[in-house]
N, CA, C and O atoms as CSV, one atom per row, in Angstrom:
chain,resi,resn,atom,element,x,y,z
A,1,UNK,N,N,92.110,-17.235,86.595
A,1,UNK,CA,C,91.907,-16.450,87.785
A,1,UNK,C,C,91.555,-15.009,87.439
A,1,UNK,O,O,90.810,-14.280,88.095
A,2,UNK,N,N,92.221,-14.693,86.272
A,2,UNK,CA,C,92.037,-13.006,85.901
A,2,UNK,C,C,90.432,-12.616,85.600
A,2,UNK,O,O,89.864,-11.560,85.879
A,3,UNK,N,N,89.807,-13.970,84.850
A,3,UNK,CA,C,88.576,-13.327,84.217
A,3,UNK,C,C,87.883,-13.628,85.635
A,3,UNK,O,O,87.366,-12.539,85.887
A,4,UNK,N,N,87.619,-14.374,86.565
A,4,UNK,CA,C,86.741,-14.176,87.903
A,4,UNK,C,C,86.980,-13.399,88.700
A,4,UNK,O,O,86.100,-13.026,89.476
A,5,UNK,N,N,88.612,-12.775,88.769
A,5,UNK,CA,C,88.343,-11.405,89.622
A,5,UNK,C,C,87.676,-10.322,89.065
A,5,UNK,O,O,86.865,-9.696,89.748
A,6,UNK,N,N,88.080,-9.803,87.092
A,6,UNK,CA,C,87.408,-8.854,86.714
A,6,UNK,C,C,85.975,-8.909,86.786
A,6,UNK,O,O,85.278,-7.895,86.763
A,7,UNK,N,N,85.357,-10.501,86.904
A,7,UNK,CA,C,83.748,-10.419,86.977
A,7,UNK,C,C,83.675,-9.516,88.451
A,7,UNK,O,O,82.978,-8.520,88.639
A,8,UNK,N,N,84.390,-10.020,89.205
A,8,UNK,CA,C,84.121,-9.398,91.119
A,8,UNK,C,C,84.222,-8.114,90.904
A,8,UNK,O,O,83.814,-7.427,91.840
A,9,UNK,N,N,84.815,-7.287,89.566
A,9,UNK,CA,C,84.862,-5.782,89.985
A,9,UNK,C,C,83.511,-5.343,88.876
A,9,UNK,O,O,82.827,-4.321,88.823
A,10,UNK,N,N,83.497,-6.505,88.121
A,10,UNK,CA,C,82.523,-6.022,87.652
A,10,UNK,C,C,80.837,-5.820,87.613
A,10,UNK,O,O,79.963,-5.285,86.931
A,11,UNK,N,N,81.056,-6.819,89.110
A,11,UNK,CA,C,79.810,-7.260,90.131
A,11,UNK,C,C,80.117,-6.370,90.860
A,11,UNK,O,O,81.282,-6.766,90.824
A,12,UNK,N,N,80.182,-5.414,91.583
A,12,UNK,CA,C,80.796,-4.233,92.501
A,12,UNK,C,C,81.011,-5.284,93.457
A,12,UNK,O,O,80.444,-5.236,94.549
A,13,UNK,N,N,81.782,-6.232,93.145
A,13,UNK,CA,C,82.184,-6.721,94.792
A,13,UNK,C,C,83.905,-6.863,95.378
A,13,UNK,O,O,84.485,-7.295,96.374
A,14,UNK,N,N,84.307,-6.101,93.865
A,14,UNK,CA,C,85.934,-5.576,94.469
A,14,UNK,C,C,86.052,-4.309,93.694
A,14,UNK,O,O,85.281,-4.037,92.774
A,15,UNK,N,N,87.648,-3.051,94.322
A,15,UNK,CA,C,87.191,-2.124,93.094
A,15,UNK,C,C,88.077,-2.780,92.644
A,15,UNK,O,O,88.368,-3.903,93.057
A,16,UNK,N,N,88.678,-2.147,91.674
A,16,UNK,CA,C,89.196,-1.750,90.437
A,16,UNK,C,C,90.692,-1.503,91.023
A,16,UNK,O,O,91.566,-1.859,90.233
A,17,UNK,N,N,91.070,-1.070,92.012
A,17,UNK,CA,C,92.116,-0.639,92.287
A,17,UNK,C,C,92.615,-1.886,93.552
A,17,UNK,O,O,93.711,-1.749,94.096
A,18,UNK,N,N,92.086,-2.566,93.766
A,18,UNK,CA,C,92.406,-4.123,94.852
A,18,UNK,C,C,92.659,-4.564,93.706
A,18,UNK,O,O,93.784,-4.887,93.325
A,19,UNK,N,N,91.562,-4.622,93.001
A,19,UNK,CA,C,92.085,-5.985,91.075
A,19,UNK,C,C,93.656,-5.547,91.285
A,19,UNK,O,O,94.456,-6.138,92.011
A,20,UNK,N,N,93.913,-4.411,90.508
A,20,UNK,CA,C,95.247,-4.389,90.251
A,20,UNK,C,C,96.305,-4.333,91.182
A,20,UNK,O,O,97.352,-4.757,90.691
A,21,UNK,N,N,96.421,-3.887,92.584
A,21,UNK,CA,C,96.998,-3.956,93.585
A,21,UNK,C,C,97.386,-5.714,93.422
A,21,UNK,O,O,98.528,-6.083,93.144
A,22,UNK,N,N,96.549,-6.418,93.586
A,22,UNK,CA,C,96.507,-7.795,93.762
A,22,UNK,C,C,97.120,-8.403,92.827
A,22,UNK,O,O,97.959,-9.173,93.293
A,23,UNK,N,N,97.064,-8.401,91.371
A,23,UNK,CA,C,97.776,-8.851,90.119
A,23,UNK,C,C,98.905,-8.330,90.112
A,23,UNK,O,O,99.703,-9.079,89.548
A,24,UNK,N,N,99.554,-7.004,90.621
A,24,UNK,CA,C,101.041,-6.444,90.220
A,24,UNK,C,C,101.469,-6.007,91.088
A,24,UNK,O,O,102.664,-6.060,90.797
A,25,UNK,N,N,101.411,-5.543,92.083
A,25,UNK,CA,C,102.107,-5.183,93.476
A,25,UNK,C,C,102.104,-6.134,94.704
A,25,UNK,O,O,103.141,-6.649,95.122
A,26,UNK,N,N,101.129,-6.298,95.146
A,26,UNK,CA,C,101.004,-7.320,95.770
A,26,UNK,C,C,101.130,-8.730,96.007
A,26,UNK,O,O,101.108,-9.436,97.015
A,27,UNK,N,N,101.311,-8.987,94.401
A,27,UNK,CA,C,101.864,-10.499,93.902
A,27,UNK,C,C,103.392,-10.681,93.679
A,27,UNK,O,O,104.058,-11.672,93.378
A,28,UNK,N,N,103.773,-9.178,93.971
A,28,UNK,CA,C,105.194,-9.017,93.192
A,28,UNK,C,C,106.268,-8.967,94.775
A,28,UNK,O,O,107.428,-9.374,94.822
A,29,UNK,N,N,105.594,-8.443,95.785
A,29,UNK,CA,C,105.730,-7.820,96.991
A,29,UNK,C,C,105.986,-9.647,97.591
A,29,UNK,O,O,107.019,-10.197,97.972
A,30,UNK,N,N,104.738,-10.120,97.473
A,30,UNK,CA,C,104.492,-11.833,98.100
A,30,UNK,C,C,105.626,-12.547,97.950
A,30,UNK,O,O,106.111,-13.070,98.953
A,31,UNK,N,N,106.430,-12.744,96.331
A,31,UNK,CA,C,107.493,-13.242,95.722
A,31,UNK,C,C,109.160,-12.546,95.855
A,31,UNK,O,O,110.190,-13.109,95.486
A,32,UNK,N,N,109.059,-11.284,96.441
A,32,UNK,CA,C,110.059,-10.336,96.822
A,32,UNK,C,C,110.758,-10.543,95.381
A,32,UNK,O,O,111.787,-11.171,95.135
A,33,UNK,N,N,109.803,-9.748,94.384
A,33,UNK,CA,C,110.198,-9.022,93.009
A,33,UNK,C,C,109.647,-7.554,92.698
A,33,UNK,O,O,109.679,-6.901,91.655
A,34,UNK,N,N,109.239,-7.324,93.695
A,34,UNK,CA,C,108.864,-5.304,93.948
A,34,UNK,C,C,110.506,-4.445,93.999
A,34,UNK,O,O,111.356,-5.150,94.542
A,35,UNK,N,N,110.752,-3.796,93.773
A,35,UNK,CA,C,109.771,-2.754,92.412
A,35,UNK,C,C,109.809,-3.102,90.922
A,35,UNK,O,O,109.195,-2.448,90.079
A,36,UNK,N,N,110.791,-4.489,90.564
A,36,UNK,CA,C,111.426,-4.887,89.362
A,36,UNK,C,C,109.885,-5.168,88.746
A,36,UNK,O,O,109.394,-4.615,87.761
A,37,UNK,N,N,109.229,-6.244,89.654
A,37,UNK,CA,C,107.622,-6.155,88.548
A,37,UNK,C,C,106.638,-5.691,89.912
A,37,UNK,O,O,106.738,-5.520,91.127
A,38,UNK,N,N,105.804,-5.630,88.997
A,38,UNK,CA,C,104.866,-5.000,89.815
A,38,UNK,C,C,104.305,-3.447,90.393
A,38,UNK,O,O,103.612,-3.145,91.365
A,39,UNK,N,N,104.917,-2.677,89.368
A,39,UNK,CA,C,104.940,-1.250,89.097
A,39,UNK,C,C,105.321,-0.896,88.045
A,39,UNK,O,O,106.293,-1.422,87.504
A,40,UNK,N,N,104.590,0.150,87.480
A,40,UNK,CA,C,104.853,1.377,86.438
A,40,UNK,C,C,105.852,2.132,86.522
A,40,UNK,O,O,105.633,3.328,86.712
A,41,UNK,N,N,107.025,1.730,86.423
A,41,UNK,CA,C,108.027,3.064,86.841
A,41,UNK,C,C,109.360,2.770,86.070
A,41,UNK,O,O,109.504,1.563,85.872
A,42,UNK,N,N,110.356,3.539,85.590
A,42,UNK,CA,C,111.337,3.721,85.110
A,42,UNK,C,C,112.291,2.495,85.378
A,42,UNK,O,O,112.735,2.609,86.521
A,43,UNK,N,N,112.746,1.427,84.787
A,43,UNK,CA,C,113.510,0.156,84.999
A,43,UNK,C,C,112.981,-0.940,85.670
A,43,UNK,O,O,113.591,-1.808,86.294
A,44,UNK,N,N,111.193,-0.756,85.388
A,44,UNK,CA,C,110.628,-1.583,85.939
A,44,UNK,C,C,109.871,-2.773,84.375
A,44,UNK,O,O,109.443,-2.176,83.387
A,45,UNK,N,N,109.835,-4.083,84.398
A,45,UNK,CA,C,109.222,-4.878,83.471
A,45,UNK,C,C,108.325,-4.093,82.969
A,45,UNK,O,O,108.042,-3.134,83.687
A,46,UNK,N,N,107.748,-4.178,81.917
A,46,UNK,CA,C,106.182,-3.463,81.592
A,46,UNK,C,C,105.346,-4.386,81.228
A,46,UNK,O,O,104.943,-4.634,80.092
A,47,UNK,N,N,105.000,-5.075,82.574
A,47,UNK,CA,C,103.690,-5.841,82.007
A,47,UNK,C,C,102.508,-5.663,82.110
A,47,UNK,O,O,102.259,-5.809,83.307
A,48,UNK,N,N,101.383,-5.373,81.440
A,48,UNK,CA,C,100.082,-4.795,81.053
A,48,UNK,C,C,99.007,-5.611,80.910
A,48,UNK,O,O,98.825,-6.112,79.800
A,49,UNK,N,N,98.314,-5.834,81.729
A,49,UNK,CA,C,96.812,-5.892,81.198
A,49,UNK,C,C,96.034,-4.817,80.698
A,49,UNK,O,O,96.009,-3.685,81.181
A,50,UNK,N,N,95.579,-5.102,79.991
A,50,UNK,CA,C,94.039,-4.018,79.470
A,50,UNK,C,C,92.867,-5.167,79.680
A,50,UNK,O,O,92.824,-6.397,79.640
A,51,UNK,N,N,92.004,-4.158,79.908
A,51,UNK,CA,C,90.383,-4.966,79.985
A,51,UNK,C,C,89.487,-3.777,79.915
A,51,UNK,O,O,89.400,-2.681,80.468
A,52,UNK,N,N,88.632,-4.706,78.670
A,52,UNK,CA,C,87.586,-3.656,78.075
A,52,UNK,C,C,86.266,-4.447,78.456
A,52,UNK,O,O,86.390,-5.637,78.168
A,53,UNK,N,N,85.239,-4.188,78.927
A,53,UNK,CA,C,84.364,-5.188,79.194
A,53,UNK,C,C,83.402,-5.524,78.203
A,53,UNK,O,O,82.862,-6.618,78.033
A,54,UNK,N,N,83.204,-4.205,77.411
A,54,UNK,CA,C,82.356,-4.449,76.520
A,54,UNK,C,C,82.812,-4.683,74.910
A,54,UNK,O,O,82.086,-4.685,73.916
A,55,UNK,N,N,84.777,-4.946,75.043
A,55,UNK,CA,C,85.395,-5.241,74.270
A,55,UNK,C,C,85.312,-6.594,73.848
A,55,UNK,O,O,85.436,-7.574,74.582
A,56,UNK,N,N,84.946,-6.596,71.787
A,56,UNK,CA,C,84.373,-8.034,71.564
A,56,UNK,C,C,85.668,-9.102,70.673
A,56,UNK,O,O,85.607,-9.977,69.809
A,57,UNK,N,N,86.953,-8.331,71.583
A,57,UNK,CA,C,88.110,-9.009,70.541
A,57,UNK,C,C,89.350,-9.128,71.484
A,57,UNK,O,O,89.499,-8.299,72.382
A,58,UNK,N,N,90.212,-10.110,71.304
A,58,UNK,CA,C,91.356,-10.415,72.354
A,58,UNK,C,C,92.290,-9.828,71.702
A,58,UNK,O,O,92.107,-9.743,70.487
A,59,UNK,N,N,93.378,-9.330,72.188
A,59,UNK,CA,C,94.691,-8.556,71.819
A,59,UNK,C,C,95.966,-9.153,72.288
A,59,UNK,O,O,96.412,-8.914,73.410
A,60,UNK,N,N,96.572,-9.956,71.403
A,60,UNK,CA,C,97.635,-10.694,71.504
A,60,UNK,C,C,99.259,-10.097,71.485
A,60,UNK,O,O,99.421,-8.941,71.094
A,61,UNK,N,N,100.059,-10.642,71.774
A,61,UNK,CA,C,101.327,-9.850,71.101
A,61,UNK,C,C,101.746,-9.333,69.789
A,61,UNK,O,O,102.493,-8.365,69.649
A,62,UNK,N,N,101.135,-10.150,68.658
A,62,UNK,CA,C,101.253,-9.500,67.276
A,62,UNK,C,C,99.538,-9.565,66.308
A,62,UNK,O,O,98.633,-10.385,66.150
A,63,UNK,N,N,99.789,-8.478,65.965
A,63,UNK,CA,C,98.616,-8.208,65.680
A,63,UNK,C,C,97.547,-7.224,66.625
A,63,UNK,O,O,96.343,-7.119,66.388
A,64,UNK,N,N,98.227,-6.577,67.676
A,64,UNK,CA,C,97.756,-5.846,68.633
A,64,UNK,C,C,97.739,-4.110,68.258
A,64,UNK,O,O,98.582,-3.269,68.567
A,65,UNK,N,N,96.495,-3.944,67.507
A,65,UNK,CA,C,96.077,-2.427,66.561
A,65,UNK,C,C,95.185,-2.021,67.026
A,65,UNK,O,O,94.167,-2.686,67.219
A,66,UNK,N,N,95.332,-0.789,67.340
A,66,UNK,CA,C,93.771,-0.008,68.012
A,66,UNK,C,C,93.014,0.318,66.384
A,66,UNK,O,O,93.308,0.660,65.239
A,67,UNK,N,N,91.748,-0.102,67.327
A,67,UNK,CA,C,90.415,-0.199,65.750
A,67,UNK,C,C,89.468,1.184,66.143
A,67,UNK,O,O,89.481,1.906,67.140
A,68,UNK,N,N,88.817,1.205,65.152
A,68,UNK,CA,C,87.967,2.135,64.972
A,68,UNK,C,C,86.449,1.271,65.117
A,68,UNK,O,O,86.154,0.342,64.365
A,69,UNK,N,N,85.360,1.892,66.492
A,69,UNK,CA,C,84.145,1.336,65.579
A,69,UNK,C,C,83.552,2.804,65.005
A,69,UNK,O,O,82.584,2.825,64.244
């Protein structure tokens, strides 16, 4: 589901800020687990996506090093 919404923002046909509304607040809000997930904030889970579009490598839990090109 993650990689066809980022295509929709990356087709301008959602922004950027619905993507994430929708994956962590709004999903968290649906399940009545707001503010525990689904926000950035002090005693909250930290779960993270990153997305690079023109990034040509996946970043796992180990082995996760910022590179140089």
């Amino acid at each position: 589901m993650v990689p066809v919404m980022v295509n929709e923002v990356l087709e301008g046909r959602m922004s950027a800020e619905k993507l994430a509304w929708a994956l962590s607040e709004g999903t968290a809000r649906l399940y009545g687990l707001y503010p525990r997930k689904g926000s950035v904030r002090p005693g909250a889970d930290a779960d993270l996506t990153l997305v690079d579009p023109a990034g040509r490598r996946s970043c796992r839990t180990s082995g996760c090093t910022p590179s140089t090109r």
